[in-house]
SEFIZA-3560 file (N, C-alpha, C; in Angstrom, 3 decimals):
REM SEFIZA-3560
<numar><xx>-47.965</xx><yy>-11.285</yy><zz>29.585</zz><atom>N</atom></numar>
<numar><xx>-46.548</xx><yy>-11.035</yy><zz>29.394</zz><atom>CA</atom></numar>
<numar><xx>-46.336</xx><yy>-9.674</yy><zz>28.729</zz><atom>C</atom></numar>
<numar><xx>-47.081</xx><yy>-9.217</yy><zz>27.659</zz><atom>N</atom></numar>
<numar><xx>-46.695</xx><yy>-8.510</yy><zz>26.732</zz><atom>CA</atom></numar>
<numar><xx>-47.314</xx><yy>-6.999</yy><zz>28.071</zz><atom>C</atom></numar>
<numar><xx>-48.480</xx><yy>-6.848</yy><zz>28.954</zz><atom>N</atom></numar>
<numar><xx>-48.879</xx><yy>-5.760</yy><zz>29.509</zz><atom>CA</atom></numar>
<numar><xx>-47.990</xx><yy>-5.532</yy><zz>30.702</zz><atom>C</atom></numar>
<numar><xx>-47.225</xx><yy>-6.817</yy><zz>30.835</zz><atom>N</atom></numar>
<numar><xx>-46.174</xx><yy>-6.082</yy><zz>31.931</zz><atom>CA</atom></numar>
<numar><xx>-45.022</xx><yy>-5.539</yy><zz>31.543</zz><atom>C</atom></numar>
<numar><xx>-44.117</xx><yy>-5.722</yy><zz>30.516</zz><atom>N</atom></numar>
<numar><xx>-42.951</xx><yy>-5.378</yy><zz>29.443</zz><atom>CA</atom></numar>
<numar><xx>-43.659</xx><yy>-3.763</yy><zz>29.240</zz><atom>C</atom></numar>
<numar><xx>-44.954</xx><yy>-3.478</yy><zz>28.706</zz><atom>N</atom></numar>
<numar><xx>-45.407</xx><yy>-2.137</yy><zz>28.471</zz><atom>CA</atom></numar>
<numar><xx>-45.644</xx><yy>-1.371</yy><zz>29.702</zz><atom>C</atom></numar>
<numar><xx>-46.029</xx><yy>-2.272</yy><zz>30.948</zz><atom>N</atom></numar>
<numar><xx>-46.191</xx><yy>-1.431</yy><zz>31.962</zz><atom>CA</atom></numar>
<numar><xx>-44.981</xx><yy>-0.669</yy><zz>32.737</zz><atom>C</atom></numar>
<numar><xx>-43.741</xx><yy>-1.945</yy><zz>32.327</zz><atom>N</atom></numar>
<numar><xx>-42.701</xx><yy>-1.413</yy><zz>32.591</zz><atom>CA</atom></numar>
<numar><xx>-42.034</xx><yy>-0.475</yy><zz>31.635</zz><atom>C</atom></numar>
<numar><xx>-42.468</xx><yy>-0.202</yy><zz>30.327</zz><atom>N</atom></numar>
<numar><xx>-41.568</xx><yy>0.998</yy><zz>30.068</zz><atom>CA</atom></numar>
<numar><xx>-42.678</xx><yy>2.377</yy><zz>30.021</zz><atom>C</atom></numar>
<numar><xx>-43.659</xx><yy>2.024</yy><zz>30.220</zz><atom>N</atom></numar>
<numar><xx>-44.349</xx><yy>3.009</yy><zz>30.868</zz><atom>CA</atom></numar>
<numar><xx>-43.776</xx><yy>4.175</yy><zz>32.282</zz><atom>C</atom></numar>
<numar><xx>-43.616</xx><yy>2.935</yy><zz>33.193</zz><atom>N</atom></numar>
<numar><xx>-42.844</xx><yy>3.196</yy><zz>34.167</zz><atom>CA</atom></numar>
<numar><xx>-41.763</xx><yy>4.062</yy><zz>33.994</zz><atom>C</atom></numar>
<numar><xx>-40.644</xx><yy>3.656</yy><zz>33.376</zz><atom>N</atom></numar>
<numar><xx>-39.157</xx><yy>3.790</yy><zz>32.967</zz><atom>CA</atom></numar>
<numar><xx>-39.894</xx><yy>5.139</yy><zz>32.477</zz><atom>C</atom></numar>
<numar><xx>-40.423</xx><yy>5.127</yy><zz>31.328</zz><atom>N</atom></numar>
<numar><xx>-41.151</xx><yy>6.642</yy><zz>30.846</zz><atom>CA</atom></numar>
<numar><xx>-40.856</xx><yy>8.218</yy><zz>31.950</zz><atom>C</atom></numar>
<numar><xx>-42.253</xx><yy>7.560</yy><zz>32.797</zz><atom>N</atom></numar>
<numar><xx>-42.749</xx><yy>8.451</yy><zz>33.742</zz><atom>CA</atom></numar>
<numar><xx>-41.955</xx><yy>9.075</yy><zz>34.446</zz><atom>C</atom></numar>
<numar><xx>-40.729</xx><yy>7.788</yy><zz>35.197</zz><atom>N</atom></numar>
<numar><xx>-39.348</xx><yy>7.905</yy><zz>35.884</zz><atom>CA</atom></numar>
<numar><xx>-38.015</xx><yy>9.448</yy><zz>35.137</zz><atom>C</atom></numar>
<numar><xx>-38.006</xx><yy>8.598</yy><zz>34.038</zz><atom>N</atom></numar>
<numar><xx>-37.266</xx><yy>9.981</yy><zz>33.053</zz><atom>CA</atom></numar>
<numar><xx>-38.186</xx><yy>11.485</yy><zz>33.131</zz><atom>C</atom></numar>
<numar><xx>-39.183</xx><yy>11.454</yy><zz>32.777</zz><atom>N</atom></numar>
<numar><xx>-39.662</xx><yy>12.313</yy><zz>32.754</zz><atom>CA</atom></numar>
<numar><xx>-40.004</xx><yy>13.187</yy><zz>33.837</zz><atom>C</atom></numar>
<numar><xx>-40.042</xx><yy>12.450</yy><zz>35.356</zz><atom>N</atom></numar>
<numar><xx>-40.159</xx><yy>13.150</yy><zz>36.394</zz><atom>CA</atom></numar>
<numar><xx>-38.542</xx><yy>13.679</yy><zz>36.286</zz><atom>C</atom></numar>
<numar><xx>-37.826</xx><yy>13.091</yy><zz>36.487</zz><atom>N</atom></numar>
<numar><xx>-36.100</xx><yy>13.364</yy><zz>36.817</zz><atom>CA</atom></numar>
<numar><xx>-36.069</xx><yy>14.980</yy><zz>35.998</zz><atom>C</atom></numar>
<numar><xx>-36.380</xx><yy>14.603</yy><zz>34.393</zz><atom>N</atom></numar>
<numar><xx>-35.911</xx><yy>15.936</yy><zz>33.873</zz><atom>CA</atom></numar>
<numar><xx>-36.662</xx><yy>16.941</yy><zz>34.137</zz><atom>C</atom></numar>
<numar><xx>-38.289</xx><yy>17.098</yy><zz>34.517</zz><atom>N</atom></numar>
<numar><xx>-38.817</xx><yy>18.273</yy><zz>34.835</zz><atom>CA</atom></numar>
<numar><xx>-38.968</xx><yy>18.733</yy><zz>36.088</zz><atom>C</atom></numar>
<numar><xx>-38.611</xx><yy>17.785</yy><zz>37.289</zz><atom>N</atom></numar>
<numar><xx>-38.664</xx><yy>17.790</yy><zz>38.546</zz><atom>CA</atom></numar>
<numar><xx>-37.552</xx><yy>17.452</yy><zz>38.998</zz><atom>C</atom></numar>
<numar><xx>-36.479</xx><yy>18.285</yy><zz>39.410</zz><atom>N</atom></numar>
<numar><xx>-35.127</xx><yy>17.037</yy><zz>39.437</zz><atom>CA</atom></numar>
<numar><xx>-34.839</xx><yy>17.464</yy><zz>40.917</zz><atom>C</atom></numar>
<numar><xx>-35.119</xx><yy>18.678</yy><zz>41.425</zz><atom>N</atom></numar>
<numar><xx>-34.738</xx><yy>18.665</yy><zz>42.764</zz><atom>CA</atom></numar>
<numar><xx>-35.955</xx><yy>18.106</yy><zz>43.557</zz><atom>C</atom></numar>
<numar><xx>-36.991</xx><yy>17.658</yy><zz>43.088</zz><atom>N</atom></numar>
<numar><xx>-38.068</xx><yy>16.502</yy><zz>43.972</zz><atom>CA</atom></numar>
<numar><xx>-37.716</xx><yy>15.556</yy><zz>43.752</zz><atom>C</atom></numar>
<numar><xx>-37.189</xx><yy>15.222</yy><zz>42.795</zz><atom>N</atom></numar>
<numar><xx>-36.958</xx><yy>13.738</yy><zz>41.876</zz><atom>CA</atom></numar>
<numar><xx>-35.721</xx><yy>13.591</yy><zz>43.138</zz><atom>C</atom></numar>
<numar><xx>-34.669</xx><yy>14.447</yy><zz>43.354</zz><atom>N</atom></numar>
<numar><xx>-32.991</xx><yy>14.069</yy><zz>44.484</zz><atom>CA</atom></numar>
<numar><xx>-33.866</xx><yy>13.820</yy><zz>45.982</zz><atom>C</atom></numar>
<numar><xx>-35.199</xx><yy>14.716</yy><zz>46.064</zz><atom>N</atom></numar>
<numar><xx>-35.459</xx><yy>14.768</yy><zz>47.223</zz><atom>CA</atom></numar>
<numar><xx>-36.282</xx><yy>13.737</yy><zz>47.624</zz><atom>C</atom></numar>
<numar><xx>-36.956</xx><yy>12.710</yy><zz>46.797</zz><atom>N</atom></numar>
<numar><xx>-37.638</xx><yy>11.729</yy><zz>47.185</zz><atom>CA</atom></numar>
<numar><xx>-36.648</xx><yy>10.351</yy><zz>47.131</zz><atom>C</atom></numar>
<numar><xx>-35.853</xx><yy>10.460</yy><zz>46.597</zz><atom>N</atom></numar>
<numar><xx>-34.791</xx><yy>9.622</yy><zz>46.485</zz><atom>CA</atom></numar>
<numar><xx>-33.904</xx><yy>9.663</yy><zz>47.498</zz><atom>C</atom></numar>
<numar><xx>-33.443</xx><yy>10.639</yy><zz>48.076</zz><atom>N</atom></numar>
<numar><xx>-32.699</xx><yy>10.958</yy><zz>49.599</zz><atom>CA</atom></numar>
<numar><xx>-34.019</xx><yy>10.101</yy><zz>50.668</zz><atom>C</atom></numar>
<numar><xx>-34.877</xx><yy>10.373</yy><zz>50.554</zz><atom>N</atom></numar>
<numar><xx>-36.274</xx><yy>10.222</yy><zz>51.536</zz><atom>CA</atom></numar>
<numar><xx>-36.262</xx><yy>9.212</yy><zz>51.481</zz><atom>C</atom></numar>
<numar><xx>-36.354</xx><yy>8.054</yy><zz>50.021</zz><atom>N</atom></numar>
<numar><xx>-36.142</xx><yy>6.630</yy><zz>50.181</zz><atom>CA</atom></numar>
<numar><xx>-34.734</xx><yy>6.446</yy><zz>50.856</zz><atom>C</atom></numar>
<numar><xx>-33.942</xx><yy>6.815</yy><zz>50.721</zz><atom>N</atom></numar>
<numar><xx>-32.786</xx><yy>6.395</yy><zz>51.386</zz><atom>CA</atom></numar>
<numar><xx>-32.884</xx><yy>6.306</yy><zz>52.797</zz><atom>C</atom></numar>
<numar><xx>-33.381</xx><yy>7.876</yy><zz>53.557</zz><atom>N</atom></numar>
<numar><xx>-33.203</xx><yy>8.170</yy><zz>54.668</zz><atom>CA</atom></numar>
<numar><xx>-34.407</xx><yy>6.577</yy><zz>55.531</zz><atom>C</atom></numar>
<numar><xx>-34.924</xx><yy>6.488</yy><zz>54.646</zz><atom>N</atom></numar>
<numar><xx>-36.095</xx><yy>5.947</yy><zz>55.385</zz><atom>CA</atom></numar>
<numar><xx>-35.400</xx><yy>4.325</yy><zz>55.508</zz><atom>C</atom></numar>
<numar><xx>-34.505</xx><yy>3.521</yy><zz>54.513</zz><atom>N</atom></numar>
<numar><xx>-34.087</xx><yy>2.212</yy><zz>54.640</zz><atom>CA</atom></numar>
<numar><xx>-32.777</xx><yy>2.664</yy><zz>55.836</zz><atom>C</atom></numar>
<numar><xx>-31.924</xx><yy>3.641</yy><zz>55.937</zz><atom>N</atom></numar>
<numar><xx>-31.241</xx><yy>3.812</yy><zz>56.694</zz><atom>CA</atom></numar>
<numar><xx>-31.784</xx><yy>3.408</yy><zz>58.220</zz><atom>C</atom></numar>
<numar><xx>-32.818</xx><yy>4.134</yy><zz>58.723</zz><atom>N</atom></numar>
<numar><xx>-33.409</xx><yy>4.238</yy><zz>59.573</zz><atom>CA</atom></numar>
<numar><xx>-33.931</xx><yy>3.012</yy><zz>59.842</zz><atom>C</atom></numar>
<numar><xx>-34.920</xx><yy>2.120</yy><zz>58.739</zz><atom>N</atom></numar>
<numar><xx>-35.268</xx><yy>0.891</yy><zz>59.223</zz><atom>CA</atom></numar>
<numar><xx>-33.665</xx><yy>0.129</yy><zz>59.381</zz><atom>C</atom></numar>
<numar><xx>-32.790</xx><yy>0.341</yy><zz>58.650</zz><atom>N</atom></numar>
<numar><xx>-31.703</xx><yy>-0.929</yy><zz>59.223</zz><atom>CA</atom></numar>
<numar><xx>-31.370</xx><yy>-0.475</yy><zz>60.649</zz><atom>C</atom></numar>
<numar><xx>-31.065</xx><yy>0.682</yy><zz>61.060</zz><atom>N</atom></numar>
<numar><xx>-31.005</xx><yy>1.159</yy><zz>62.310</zz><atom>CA</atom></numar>
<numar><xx>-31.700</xx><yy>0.844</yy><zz>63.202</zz><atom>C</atom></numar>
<numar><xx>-33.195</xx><yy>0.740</yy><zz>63.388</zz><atom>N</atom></numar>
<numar><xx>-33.981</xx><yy>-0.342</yy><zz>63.971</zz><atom>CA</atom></numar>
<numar><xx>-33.807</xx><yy>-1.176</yy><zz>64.315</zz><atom>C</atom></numar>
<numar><xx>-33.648</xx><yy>-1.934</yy><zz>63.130</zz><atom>N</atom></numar>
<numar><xx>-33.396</xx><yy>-3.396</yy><zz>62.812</zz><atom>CA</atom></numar>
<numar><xx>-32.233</xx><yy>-3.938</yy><zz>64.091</zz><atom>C</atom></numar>
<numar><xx>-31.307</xx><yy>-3.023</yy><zz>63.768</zz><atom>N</atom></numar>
<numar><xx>-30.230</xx><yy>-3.406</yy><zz>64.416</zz><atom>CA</atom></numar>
<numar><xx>-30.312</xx><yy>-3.012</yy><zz>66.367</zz><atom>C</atom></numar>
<numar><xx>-31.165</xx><yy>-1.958</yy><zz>66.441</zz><atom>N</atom></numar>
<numar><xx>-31.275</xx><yy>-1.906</yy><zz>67.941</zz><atom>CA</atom></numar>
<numar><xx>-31.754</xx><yy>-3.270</yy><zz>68.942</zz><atom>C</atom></numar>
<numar><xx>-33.411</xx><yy>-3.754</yy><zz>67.171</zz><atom>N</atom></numar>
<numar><xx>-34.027</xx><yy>-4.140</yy><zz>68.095</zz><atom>CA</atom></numar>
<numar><xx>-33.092</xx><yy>-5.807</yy><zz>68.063</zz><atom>C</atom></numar>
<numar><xx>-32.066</xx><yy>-6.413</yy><zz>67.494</zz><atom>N</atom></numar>
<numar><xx>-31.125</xx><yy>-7.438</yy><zz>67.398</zz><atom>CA</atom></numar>
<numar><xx>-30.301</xx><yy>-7.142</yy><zz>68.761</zz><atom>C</atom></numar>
<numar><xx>-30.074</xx><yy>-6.135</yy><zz>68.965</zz><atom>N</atom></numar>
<numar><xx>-28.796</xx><yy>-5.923</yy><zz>70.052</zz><atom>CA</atom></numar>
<numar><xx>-29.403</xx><yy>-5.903</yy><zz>71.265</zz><atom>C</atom></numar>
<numar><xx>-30.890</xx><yy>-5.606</yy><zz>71.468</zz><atom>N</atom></numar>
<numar><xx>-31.670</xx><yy>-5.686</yy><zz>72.499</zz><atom>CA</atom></numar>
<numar><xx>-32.370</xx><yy>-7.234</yy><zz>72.994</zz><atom>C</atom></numar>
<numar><xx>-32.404</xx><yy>-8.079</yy><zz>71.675</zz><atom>N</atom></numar>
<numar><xx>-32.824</xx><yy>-9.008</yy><zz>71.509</zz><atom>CA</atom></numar>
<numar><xx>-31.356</xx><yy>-10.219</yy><zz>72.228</zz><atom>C</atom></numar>
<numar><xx>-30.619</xx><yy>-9.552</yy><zz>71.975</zz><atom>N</atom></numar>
<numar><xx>-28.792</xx><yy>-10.314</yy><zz>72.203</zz><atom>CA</atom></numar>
<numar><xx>-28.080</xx><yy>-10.200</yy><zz>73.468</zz><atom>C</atom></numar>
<numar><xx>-29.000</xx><yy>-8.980</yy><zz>74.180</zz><atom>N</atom></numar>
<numar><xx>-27.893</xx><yy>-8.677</yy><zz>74.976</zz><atom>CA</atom></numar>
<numar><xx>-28.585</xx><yy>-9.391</yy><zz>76.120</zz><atom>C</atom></numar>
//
């Protein structure tokens, strides 16, 4: 219990610390996660409408 509570503010740590010294990689990997769930729902949804029609 107690090494996952530390692993997580470890985490949280690392997270801040990338943002403030890296912040236009920090927007740009964060756009990249985005772009990338966009795209799988877009999928998602072809392969439903292909599956439907």
């Amino acid at each position: 219990m107690q090494v996952k509570k530390v692993a997580t503010y470890v985490l949280v740590a690392f997270v801040i610390f990338y943002l403030f010294t890296r912040p236009a990689q920090a927007a740009s990997a964060v756009n990249g996660v985005f772009d990338g769930i966009v795209h799988g729902a877009n999928q998602l949804a072809v392969f439903f409408t292909n599956v439907l029609a």
